[in-house]
N, C-alpha and C positions, 0 to 999 in steps of 0.2 A: 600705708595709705590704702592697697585694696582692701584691708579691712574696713573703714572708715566709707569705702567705695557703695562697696555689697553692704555696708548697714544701713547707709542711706538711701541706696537705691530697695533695698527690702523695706524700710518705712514707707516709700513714696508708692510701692507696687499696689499694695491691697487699698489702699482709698483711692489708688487712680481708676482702676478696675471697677469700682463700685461705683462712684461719681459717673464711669461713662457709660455704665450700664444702663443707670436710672436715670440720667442725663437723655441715652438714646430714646427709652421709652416715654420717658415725658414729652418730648419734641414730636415725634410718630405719634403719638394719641392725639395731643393738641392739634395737628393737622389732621387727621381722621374724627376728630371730637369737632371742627370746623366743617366736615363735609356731612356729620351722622343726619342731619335731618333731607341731603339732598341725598344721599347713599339710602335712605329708609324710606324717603318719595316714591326714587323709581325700584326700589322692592332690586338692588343689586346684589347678584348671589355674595355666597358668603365666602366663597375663592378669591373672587374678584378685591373684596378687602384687604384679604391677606396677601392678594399681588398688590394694592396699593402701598402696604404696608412696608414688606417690602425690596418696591421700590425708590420709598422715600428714605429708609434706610441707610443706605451712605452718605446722601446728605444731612441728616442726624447726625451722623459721627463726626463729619468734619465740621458740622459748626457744635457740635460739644466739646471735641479733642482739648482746646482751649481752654476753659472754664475746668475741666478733669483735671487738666493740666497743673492749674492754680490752687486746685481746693486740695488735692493732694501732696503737692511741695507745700501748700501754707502748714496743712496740718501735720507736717512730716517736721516739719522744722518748730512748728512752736512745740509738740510735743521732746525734740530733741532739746530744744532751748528750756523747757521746763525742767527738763533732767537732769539740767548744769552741764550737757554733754558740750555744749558750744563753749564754755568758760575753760573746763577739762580741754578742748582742742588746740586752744587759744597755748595753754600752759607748756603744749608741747612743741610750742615755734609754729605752727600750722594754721597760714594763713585760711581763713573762712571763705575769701573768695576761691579758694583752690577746693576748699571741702565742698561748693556748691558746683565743681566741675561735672561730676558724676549724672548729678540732676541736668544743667543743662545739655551735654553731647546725650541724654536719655533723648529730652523736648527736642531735641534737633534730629534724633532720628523720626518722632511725631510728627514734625512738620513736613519733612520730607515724604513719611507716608501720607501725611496730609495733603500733602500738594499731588504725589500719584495718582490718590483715588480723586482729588477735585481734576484732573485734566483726563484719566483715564475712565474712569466710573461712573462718576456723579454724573455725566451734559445725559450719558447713556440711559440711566434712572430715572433720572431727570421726565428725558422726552416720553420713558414708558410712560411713566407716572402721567404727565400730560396728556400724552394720547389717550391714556383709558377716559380720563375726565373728561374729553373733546368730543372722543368716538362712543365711549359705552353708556358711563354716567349720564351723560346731556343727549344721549338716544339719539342725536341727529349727526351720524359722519355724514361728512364731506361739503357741509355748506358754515361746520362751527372756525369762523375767520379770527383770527385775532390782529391788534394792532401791534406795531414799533417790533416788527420782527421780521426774520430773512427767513426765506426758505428757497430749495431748489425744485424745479420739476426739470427731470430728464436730464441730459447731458448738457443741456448749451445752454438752460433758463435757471437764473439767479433773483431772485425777488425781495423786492424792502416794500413794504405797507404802513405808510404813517398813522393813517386814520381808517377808524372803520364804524360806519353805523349798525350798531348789534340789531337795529329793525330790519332796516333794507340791503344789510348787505353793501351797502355801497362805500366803495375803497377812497381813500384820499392820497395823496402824495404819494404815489406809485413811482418806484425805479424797479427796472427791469434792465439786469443784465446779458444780452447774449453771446455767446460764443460761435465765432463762426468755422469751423476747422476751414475752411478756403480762402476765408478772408480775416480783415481784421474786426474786433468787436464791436458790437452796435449797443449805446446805451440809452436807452429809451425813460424818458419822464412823461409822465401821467399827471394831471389837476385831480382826475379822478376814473373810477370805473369798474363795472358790475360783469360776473359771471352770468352769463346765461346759455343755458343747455351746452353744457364742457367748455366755452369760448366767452376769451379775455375780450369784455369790451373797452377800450381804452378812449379819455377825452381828452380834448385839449391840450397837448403836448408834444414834446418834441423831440425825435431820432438822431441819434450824433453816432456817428462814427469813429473808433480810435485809433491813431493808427499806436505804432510797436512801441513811440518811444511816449503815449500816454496822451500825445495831443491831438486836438480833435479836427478831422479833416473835412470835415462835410458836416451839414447838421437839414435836417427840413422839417417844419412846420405841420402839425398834423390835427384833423379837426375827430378825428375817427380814426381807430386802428384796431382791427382784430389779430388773435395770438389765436391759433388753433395747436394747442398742445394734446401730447400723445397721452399722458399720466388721464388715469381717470381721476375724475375726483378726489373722494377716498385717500386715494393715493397719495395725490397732491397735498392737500391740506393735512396729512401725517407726515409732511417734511418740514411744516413749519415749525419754527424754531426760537424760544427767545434767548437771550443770551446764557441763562442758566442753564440751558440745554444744550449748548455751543462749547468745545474744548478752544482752547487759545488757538491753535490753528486756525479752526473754521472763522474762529473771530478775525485774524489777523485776513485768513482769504477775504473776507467779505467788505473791512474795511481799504484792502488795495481795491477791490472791485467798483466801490462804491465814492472812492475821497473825491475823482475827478469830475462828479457828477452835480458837487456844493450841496448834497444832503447835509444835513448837521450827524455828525458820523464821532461825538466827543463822551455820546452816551455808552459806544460799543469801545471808544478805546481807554474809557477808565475802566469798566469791567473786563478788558484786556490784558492790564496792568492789575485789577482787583481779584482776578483768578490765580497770580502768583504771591500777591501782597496777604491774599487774607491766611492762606496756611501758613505764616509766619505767627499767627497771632500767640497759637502758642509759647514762643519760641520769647516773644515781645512780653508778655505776660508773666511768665516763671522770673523774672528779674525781679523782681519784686517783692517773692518769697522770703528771702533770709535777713531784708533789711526790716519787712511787716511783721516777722517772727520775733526780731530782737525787740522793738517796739512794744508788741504785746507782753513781754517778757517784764515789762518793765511797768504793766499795770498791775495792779493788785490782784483781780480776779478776770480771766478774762477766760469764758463760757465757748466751748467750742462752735456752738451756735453763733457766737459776735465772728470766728472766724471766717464761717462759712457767709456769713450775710456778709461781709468785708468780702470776700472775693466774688461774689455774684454783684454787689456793686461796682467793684472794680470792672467786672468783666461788662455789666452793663452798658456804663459812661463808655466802654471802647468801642462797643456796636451801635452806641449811641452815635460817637464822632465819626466812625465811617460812615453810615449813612449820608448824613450833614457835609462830611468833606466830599462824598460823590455825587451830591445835586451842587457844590458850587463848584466843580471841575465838569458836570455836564451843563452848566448854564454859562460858562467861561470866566468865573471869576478866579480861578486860579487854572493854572494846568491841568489836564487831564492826568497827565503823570501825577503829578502832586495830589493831586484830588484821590489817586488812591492811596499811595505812598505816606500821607501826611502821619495820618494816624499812627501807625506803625516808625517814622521818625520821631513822632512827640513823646509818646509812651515809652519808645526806647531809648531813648535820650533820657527821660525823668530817670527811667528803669537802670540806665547804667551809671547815672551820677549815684542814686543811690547805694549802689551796689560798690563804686568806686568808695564811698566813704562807711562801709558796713564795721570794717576792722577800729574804725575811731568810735563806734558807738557805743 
């Protein structure tokens, strides 16, 4: 059997390698091929590209890992299957789901890397990546706000910005959370509110109190509130953060910080759930492999090219349905759990009924 191991993990090696090479570089140009004409406006050196570059680099890899993943075991096994190697396996007692073991504990250590660099890596990249566009590309720090995003200034200020007008600057659905080391925490709601010269001006809103065990002991009424914080600018507006730029942590802190407050807080916790869900995609994917292999086997001509466009469709329709399941887990039509998770149980589900009935086919 480690023969059988090592031959198919040496088929699967050199198209997985290639797939995510030109996998990564396709992804990295297309978003540097979306910024070429704002990149060539402001005449931005030519460093500056190659730190965009990258930057966006890890995330490349983890959303190609997937699709590498596929086009590799497809083309590993219809080539094996063309060979009669799978009939010859079959002859020697050796079940096909056992000879696909090799390839999946492979994808399983992918996903695991996969999931490291999306919790360890990527939020990191991530935030470079944005902050050059915020601060350098758009030539104006510390006044570029964005909307539906947390950031911190300082030790005790926590921030969520629902809305914002890219004219005026003016904020909408402000939470602001403090920390008080003396006392207990004050969570402050805002209608709305504009910086002017380093100081939060805050409107119409209301100050609550928390005490320890989450409920709220006081609250007052406020028509005007200013925040004098220490962060310059600059400074400030380099902490903000959208979810992509957040590891599961940060996430998880900001949604405790924030649930007792009645923000709608369903958009941060399927991307909570969808930062361990989607490096599985991999993992959900390679299922599919040996039962598409035997299939093809069984056409008359089937052009390496029908392979590869079969697994970029496959891989499509599955980034197609997360999306789609993660706006109706962030509008409440299903779970926020489920709204990530779904995809990955439907696919896996087809993925293993398949696989369960591969040795009848």
């Amino acid at each position: 059997m480690r023969i059988l191991d090592r031959h198919l993990l040496q088929q699967v090696a050199g198209p997985f390698v290639l797939a995510l090479l030109a996998l990564i570089i396709l992804m990295v140009s297309g978003v540097l091929f979306e910024l070429s004409e704002l990149l060539i406006a402001k005449k931005i050196p030519f460093f500056v590209i190659i730190r965009l570059f990258f930057y966006r680099f890890p995330q490349a890899t983890v959303e190609a890992l997937p699709l590498a993943a596929l086009v590799a075991g497809l083309l590993a096994y219809t080539r094996i299957a063309a060979d009669n190697e799978l009939a010859i396996i079959r002859s020697v007692g050796v079940s096909l789901r056992r000879h696909l073991a090799p390839l999946l504990a492979l994808v399983l250590v992918i996903s695991l890397f996969s999931l490291y660099l999306s919790e360890k890596v990527v939020p990191q990249a991530n935030h470079a990546f944005e902050n050059i566009i915020r601060q350098i590309v758009l030539k104006n720090p510390g006044v570029e706000i964005e909307q539906d995003v947390f950031f911190r200034a300082g030790k005790e200020y926590f921030f969520y910005i629902g809305q914002v007008n890219p004219e005026t600057l003016e904020m909408k659905e402000i939470l602001v959370y403090q920390l008080r080391p003396e006392s207990y925490p004050r969570l402050i709601t805002a209608e709305s509110g504009v910086i002017k010269d380093g100081v939060w001006l805050l409107s119409n809103g209301v100050a609550r109190n928390i005490e320890s065990d989450g409920f709220v002991s006081d609250e007052i009424k406020y028509t005007t509130m200013r925040l004098e914080l220490g962060d310059g600018l600059e400074r400030f507006f380099a902490n903000q953060k959208t979810t992509r730029e957040m590891t599961r942590a940060e996430l998880a802190e900001n949604i405790r910080l924030f649930r007792p407050s009645g923000v709608n807080i369903r958009p941060f916790v399927v991307d909570y759930h969808l930062k361990l869900a989607s490096p599985l995609a991999s993992l959900i994917l390679v299922l599919f492999c040996l039962p598409l292999a035997i299939r093809f086997l069984r056409l008359p001509r089937y052009p390496r090219s029908v392979v590869v466009g079969l697994c970029v469709a496959l891989t499509l329709t599955y980034y197609v349905t997360t999306p789609f399941c993660r706006s109706l887990g962030v509008n409440g039509l299903i779970s926020p759990v489920l709204g990530a998770w779904l995809p990955n149980l439907a696919y896996g589900s087809v993925g293993l009924l398949a696989l369960a009935k591969v040795d009848s086919l």
